[in-house]
Backbone bond lengths (Angstrom), bond angles and torsions (degrees), N, CA, C in turn:
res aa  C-N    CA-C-N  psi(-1)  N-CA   C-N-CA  omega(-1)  CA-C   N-CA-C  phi
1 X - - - 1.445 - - 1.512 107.57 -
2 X 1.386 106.13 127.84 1.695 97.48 174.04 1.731 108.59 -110.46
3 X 1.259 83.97 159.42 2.140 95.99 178.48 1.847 88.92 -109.47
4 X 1.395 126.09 49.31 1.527 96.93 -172.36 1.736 79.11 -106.17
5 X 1.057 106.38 -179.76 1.973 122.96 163.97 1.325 108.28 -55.69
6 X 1.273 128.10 139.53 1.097 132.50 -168.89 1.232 109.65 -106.27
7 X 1.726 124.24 9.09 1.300 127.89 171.76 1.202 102.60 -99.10
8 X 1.670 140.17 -16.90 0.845 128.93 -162.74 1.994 106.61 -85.91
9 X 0.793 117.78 177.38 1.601 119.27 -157.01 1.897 83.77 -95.34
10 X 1.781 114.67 149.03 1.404 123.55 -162.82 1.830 90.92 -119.42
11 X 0.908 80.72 165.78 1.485 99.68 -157.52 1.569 104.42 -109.60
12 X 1.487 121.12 100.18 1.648 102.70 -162.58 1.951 97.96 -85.76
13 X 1.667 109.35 163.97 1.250 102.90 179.38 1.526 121.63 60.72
14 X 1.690 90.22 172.67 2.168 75.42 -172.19 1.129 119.88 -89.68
15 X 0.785 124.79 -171.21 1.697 140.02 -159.30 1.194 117.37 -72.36
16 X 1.336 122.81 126.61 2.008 115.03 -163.90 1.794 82.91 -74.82
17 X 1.206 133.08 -17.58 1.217 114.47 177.65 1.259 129.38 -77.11
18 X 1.270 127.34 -48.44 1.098 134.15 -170.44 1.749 112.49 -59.69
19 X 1.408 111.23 150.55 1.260 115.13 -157.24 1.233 112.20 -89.84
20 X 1.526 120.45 140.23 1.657 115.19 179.12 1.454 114.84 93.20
21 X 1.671 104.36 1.54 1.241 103.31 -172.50 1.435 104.34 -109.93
22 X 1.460 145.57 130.42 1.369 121.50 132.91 1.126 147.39 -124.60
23 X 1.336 130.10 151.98 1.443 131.15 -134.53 1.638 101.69 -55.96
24 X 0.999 121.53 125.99 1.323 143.71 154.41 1.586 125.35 -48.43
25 X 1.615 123.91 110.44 1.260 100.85 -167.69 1.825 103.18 -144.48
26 X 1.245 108.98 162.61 1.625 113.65 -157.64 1.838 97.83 -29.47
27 X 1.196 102.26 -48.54 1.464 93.64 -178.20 1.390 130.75 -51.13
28 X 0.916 121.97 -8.04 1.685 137.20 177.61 1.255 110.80 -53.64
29 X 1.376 131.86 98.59 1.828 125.48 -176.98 1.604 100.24 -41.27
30 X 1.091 108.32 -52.23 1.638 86.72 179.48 1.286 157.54 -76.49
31 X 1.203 99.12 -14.42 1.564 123.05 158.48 1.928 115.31 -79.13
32 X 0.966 107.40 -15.67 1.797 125.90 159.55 1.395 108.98 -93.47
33 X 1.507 131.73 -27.53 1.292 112.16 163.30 1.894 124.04 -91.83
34 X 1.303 112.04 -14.39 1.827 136.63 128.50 0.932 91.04 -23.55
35 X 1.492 135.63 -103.36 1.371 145.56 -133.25 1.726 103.84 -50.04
36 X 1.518 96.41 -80.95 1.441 110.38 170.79 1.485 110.57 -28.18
37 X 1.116 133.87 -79.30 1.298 119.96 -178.84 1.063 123.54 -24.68
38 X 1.252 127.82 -79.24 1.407 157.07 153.07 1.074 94.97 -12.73
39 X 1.699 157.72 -24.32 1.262 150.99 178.44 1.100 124.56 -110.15
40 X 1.778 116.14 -0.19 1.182 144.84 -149.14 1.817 96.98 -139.15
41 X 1.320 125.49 -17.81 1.073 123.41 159.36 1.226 140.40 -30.48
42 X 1.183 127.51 -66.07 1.484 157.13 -163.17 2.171 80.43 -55.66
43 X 1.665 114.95 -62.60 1.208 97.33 -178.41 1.689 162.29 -86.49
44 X 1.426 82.07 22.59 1.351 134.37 166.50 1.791 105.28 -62.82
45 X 1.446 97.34 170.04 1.122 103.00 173.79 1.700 107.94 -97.98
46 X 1.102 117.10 152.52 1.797 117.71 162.54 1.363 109.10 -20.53
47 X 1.098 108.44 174.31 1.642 113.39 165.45 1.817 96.26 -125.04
48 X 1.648 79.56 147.44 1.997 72.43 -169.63 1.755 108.75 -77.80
49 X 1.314 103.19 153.58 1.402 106.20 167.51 1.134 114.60 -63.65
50 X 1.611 130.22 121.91 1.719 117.26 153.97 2.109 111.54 -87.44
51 X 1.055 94.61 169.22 1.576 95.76 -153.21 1.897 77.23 -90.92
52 X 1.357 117.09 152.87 1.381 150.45 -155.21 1.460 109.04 -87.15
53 X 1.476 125.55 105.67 1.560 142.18 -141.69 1.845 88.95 -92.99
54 X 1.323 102.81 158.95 1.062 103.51 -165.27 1.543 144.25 99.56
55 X 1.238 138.88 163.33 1.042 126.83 -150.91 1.727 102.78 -111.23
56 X 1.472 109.16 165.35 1.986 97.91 -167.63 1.475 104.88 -97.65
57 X 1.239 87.15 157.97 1.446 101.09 -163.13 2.166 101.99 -56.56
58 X 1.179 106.39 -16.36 1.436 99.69 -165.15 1.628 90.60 -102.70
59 X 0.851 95.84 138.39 1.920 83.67 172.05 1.616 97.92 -142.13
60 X 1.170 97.86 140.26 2.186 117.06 161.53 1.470 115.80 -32.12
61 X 1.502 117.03 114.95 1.309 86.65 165.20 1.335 160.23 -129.29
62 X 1.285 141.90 147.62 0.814 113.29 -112.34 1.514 109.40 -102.33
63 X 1.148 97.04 145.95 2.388 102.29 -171.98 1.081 122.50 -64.34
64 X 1.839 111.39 -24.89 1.497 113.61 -161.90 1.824 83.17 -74.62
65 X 1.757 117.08 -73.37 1.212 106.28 173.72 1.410 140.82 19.33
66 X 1.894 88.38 -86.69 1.552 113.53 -173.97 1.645 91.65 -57.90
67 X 1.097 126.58 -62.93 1.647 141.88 -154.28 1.784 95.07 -42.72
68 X 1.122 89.17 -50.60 1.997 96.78 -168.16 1.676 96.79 -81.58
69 X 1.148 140.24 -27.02 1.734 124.88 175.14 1.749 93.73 -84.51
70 X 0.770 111.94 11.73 1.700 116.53 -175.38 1.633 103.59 -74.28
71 X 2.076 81.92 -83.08 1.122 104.75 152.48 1.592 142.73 2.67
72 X 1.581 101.12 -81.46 1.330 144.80 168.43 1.346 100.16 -22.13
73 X 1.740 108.37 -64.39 1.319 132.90 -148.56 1.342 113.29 -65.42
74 X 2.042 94.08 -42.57 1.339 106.28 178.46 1.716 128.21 -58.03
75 X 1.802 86.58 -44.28 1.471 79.63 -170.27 1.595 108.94 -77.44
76 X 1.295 117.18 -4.17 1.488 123.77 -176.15 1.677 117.12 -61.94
77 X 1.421 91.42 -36.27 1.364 122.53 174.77 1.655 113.24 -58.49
78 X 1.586 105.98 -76.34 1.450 131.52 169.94 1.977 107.85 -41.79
79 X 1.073 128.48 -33.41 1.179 139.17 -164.47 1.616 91.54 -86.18
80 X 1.474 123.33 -75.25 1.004 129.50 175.39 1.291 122.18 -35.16
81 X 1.033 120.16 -57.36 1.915 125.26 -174.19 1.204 90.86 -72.50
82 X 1.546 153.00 -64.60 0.998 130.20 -157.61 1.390 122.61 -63.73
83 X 1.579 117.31 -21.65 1.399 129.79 -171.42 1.802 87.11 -87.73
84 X 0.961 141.03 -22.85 1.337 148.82 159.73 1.517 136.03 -38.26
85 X 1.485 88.84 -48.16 1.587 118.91 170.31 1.180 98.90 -89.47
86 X 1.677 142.78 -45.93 1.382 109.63 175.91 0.969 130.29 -109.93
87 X 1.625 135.51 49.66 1.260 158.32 130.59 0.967 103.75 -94.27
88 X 1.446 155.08 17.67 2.016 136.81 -164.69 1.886 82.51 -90.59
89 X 1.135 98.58 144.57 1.419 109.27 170.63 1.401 120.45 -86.48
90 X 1.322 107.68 3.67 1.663 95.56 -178.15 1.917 107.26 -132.42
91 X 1.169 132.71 -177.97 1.300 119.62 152.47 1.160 158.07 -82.36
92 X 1.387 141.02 177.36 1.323 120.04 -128.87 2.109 91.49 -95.64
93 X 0.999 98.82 -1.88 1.420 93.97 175.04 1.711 116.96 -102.45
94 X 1.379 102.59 -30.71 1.647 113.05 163.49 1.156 113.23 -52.79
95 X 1.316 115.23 -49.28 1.454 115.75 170.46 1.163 117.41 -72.42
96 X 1.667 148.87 -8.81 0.968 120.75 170.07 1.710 104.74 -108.42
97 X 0.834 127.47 0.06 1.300 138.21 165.03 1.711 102.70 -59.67
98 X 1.621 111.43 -43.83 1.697 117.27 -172.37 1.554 98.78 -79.63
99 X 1.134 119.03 -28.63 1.500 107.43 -171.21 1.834 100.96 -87.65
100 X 1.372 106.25 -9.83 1.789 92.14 -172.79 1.849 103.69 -83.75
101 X 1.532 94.71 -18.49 1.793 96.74 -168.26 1.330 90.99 -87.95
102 X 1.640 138.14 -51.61 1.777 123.56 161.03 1.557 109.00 -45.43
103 X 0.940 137.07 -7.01 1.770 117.30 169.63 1.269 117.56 -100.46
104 X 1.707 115.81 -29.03 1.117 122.69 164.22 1.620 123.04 -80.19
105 X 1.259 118.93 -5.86 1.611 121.88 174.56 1.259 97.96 -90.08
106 X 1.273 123.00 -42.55 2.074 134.92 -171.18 1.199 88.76 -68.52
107 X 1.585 157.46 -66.05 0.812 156.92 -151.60 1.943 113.39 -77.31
108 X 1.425 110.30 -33.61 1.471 104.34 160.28 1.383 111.04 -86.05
109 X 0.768 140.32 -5.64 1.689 150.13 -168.76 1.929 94.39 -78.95
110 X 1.663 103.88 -60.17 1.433 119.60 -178.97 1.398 115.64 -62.55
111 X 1.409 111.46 -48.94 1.454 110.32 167.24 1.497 127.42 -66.61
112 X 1.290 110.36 -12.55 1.604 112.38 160.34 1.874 107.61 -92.93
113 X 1.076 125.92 -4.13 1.380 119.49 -161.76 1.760 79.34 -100.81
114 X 1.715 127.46 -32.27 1.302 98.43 -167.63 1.839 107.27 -110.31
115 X 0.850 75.94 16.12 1.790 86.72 150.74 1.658 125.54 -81.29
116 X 1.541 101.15 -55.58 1.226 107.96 -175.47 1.594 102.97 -69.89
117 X 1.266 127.81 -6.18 1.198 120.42 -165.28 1.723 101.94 -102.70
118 X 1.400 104.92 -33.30 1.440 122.36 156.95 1.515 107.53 -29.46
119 X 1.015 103.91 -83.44 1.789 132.27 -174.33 1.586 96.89 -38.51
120 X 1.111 111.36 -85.97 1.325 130.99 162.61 1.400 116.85 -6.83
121 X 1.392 131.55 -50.26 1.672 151.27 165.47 1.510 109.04 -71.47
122 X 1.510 118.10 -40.55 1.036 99.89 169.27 1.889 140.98 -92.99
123 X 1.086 76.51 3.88 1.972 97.31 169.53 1.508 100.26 -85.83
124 X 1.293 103.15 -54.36 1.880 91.51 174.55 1.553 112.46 -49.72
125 X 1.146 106.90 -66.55 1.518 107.48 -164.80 1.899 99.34 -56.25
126 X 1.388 115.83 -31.34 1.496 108.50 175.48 1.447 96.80 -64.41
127 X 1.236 124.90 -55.57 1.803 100.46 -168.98 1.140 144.73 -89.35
128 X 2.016 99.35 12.29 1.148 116.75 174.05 1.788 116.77 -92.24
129 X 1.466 79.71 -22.25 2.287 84.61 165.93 0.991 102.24 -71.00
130 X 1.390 130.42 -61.93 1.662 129.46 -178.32 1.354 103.13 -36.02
131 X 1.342 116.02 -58.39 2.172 101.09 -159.81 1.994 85.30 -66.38
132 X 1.163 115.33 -38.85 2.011 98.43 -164.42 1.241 95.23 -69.84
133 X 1.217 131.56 -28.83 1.712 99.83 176.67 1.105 113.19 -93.19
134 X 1.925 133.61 4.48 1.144 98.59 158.93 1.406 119.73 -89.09
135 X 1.755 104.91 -18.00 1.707 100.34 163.23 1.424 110.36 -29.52
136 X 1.219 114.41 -65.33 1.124 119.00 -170.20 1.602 144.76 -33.55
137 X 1.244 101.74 -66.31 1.402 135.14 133.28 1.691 110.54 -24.79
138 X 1.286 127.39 -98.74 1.511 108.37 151.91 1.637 139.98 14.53
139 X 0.883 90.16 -72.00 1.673 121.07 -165.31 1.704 93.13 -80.90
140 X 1.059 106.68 -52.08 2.030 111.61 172.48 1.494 92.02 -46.27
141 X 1.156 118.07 -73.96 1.211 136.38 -148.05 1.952 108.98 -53.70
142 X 1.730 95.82 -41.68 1.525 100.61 171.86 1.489 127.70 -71.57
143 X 1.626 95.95 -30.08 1.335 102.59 -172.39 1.790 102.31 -81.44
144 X 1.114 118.29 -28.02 1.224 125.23 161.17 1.837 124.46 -49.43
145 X 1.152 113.40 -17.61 1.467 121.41 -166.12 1.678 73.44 -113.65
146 X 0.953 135.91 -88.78 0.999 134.66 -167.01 1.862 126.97 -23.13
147 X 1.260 108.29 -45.80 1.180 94.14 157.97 1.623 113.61 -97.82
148 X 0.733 131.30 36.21 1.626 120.65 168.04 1.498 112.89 -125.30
């Protein structure tokens, strides 16, 4: 495999440099008995399939794994918060005083978010009766021409 530029011009066969080597050329019985084959193929038989090395793309999985990044997670967690609590810059009641006014702002924030979402459901469902009854209406109206 090469990493060279692929604009640059390729070099067939090995290297007039490298040692022990020399250049190889049509005249070579073996690259003429290559050839021939290779043209002589087609009346041959197939070549048999061998079945495809390697492992499948879907694989089992596995619990111990998951169990130990689980793990991992936990103590990642446990490590963190505690190093949390003893670096917090303020005290232990400042801080919970700050977390009761963030639960109580998140919590009116949510109760206005499911209101509007309220509202929101019920304009749909209002303007989705409106279009079925005027389907409706419609459809009276055709089947009405239709038989008369």
């Amino acid at each position: 495999m090469s990493f060279a530029d692929p604009s640059l011009p390729r070099q067939s066969g090995p290297r007039a440099d490298a040692p022990g080597h020399a250049p190889r050329g049509p005249s070579d019985p073996e690259v003429l008995h290559r050839r021939r084959s290779a043209a002589h193929e087609h009346d041959a038989e197939p070549p048999t399939v061998e079945r495809p090395r390697g492992s499948a793309y879907r694989r089992a999985i596995e619990w111990e794994h998951v169990g130990l990044l689980g793990a991992g997670l936990l103590v990642g967690a446990l490590i963190g918060a505690g190093a949390a609590l003893l670096l917090a810059p303020q005290t232990g009641r400042e801080t919970r005083s700050a977390l009761r006014r963030q639960a109580r702002h998140a919590r009116h924030r949510a109760s206005g978010a499911w209101t509007d979402l309220a509202a929101e459901l019920a304009d749909a469902a209002r303007r989705g009766r409106r279009r079925a009854r005027r389907a409706l209406h419609r459809a009276r109206w055709r089947a009405g021409d239709a038989i008369a």
